[in-house]
PASEVO-895928 format. One record per residue (C-alpha): y negated, x negated, z; residue in three letters. Coordinates in steps of 0.5 Angstrom, whole numbers, plus 500, padded with zeros to 3 digits. Each point is the difference from the previous one (the first is absolute). Last residue first. Layout:
BEGIN
<r><v>Y</v><u>X</u><w>Z</w><rest>ALA</rest></r>
...
! end
This chain:
BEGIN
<r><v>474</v><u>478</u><w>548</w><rest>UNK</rest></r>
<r><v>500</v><u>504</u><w>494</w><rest>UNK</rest></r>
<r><v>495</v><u>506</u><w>499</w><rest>UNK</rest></r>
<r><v>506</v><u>505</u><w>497</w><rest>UNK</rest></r>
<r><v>501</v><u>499</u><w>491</w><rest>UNK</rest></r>
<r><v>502</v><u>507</u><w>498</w><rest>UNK</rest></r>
<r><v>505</v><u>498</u><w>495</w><rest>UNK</rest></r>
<r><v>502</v><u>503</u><w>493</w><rest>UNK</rest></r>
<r><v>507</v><u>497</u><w>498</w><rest>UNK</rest></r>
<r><v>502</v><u>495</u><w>494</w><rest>UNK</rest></r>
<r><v>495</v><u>496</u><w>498</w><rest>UNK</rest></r>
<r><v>498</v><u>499</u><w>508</w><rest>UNK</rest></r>
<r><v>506</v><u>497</u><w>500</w><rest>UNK</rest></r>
<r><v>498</v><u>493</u><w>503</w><rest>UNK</rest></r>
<r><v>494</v><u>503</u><w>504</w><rest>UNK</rest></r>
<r><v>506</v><u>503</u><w>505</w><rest>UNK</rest></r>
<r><v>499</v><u>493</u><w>504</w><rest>UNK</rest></r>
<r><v>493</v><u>500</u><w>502</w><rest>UNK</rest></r>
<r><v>504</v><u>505</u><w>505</w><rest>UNK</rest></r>
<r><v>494</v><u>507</u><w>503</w><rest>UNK</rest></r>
<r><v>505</v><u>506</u><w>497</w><rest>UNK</rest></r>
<r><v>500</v><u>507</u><w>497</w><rest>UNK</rest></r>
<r><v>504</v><u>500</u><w>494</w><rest>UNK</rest></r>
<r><v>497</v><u>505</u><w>495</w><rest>UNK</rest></r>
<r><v>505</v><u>505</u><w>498</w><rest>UNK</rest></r>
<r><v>506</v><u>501</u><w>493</w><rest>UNK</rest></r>
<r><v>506</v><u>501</u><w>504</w><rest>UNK</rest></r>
<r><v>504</v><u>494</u><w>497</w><rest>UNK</rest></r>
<r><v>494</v><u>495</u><w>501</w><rest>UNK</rest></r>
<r><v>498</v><u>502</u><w>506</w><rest>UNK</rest></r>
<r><v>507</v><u>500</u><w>502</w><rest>UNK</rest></r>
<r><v>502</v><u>493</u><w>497</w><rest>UNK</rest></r>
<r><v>493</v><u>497</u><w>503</w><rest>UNK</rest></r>
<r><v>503</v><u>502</u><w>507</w><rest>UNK</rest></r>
<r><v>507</v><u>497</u><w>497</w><rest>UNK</rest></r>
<r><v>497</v><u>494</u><w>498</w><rest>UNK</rest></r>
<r><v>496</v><u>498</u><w>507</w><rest>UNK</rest></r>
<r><v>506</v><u>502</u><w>504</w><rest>UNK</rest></r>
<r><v>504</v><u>494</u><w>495</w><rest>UNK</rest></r>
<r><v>494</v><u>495</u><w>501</w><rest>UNK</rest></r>
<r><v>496</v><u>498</u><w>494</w><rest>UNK</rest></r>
<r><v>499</v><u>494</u><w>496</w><rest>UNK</rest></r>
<r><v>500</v><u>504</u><w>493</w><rest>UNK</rest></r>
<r><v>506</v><u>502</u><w>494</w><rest>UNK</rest></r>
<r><v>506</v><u>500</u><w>504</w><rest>UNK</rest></r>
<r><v>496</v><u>504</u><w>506</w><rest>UNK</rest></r>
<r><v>497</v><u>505</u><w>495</w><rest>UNK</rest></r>
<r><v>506</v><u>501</u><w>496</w><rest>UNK</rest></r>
<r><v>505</v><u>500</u><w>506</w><rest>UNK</rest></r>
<r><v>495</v><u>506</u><w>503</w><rest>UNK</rest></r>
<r><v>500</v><u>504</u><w>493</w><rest>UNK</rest></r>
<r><v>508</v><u>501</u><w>501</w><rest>UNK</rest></r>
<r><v>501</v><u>501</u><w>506</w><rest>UNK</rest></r>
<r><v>496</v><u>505</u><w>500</w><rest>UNK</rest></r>
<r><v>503</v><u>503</u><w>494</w><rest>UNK</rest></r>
<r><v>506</v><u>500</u><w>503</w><rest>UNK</rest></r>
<r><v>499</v><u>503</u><w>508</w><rest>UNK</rest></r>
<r><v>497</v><u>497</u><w>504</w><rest>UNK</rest></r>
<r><v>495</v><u>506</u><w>506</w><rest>UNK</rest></r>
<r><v>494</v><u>502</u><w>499</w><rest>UNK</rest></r>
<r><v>497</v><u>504</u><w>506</w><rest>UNK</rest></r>
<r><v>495</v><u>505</u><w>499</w><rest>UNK</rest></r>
<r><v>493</v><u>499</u><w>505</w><rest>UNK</rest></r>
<r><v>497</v><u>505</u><w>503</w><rest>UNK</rest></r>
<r><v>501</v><u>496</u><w>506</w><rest>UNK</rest></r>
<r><v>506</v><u>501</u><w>505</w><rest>UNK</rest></r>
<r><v>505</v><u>495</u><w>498</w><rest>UNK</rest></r>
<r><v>494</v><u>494</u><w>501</w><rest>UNK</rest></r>
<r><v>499</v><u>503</u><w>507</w><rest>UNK</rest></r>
<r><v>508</v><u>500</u><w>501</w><rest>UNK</rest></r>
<r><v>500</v><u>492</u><w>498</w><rest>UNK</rest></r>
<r><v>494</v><u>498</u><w>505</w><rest>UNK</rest></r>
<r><v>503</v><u>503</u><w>505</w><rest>UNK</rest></r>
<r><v>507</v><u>497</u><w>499</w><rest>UNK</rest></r>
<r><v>496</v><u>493</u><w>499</w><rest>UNK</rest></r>
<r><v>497</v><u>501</u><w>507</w><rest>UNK</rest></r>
<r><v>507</v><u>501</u><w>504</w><rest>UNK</rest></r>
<r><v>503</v><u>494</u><w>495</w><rest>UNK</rest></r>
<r><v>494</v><u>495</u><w>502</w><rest>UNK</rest></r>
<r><v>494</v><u>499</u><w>499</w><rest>UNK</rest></r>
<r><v>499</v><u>494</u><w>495</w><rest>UNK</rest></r>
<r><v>506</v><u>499</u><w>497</w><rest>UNK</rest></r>
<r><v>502</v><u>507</u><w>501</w><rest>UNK</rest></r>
<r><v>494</v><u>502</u><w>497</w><rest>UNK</rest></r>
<r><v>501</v><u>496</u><w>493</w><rest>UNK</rest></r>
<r><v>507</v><u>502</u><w>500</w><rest>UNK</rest></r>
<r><v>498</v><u>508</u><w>501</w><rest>UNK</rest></r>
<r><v>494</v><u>499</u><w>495</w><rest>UNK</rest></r>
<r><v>504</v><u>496</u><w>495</w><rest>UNK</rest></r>
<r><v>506</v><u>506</u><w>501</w><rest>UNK</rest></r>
<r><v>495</v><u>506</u><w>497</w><rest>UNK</rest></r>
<r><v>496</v><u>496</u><w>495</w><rest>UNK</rest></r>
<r><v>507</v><u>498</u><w>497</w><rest>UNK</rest></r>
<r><v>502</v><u>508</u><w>500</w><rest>UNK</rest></r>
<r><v>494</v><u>500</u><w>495</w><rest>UNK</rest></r>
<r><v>495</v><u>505</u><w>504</w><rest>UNK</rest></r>
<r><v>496</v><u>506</u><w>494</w><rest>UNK</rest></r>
<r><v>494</v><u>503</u><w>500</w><rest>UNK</rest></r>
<r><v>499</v><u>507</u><w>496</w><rest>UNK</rest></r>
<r><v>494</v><u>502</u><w>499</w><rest>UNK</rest></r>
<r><v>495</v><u>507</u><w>501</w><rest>UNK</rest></r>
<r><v>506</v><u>503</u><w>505</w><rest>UNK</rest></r>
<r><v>496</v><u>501</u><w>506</w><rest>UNK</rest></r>
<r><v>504</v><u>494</u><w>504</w><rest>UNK</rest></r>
<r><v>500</v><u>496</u><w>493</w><rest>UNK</rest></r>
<r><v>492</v><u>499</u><w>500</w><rest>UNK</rest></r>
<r><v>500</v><u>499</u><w>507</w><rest>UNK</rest></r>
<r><v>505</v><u>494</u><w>499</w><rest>UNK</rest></r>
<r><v>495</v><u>498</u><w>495</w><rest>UNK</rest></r>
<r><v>494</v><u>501</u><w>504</w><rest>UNK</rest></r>
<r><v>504</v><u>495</u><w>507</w><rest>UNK</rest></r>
<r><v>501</v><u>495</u><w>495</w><rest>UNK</rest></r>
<r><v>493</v><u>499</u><w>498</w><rest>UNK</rest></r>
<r><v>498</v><u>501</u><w>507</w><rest>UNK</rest></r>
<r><v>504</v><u>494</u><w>502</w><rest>UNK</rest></r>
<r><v>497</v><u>496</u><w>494</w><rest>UNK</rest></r>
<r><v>497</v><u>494</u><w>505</w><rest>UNK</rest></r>
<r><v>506</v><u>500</u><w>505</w><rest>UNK</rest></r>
<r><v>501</v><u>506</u><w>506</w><rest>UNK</rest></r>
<r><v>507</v><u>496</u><w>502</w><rest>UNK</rest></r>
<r><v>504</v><u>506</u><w>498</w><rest>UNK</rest></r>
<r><v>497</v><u>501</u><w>494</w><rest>UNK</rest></r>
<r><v>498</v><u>494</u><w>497</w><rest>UNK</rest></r>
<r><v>508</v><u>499</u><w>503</w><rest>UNK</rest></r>
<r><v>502</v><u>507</u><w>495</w><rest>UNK</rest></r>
<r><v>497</v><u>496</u><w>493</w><rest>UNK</rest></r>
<r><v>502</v><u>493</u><w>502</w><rest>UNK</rest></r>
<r><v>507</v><u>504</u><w>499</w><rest>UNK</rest></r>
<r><v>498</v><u>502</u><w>493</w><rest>UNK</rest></r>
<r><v>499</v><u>507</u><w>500</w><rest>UNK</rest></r>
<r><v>501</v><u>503</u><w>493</w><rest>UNK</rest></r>
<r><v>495</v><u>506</u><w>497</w><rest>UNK</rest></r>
<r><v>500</v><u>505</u><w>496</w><rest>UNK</rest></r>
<r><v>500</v><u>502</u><w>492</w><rest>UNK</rest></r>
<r><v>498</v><u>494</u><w>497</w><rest>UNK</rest></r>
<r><v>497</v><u>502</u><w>494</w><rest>UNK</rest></r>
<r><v>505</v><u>497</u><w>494</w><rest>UNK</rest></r>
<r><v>499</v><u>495</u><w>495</w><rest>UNK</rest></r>
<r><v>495</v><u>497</u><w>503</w><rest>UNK</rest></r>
<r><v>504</v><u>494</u><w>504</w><rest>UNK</rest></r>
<r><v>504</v><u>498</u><w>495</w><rest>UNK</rest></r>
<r><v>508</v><u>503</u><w>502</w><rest>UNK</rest></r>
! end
């Protein structure tokens, strides 16, 4: 897919998107709008199942199990649908990390996006690598 062809038609939280959230980050208030957008129904927003288990390891590592648990049930409740692997996915996220210098769970979240057709919501410098391939909505960095 070339970025263009299509209007994205939502909206991908990359992990970085939900702890700008959680950590109350520059571009917070553009996370929170595009998940009260999804709650009333004017978007759809969408969770990879790797943004799901970054947030936990990532919270164990730091916080512990208990906190990590917490964290994990508070993504599951936002008005966000899980997407989950399945073919295609695997597909579109070996293409993305054979073909630029990203991690595995920065490939399946792209893939998503791609495979959904949304603008992926993140703040990694990374990310910019397939700015040809899926819309970004770029959050301040650090």
């Amino acid at each position: 897919m070339t970025v263009g062809s299509k209007k994205p038609s939502g909206y991908v939280l990359d992990t970085s998107a939900l702890l700008t959230l959680w950590n109350n980050e520059a571009g917070a208030d553009s996370v929170e709008k595009i998940l009260r957008q999804g709650a009333a129904g004017e978007t759809t927003v969408h969770l990879s199942f790797m943004s799901l288990m970054e947030i936990r390891y990532r919270f164990i590592k730091i916080r512990g199990r208990s906190a990590a648990d917490e964290i994990y049930q508070a993504a599951r409740i936002l008005p966000c649908t899980r997407i989950d692997v399945d073919e295609r996915l695997i597909l579109l996220a070996s293409d993305i990390k054979g073909t630029n210098s990203l991690s595995v769970a920065d490939s399946f979240i792209i893939a998503t996006a791609i495979k959904e057709n949304c603008t992926l919501v993140h703040k990694d410098p990374e990310f910019e690598q397939v700015r040809d391939r899926v819309t970004l909505l770029t959050l301040p960095y650090k």
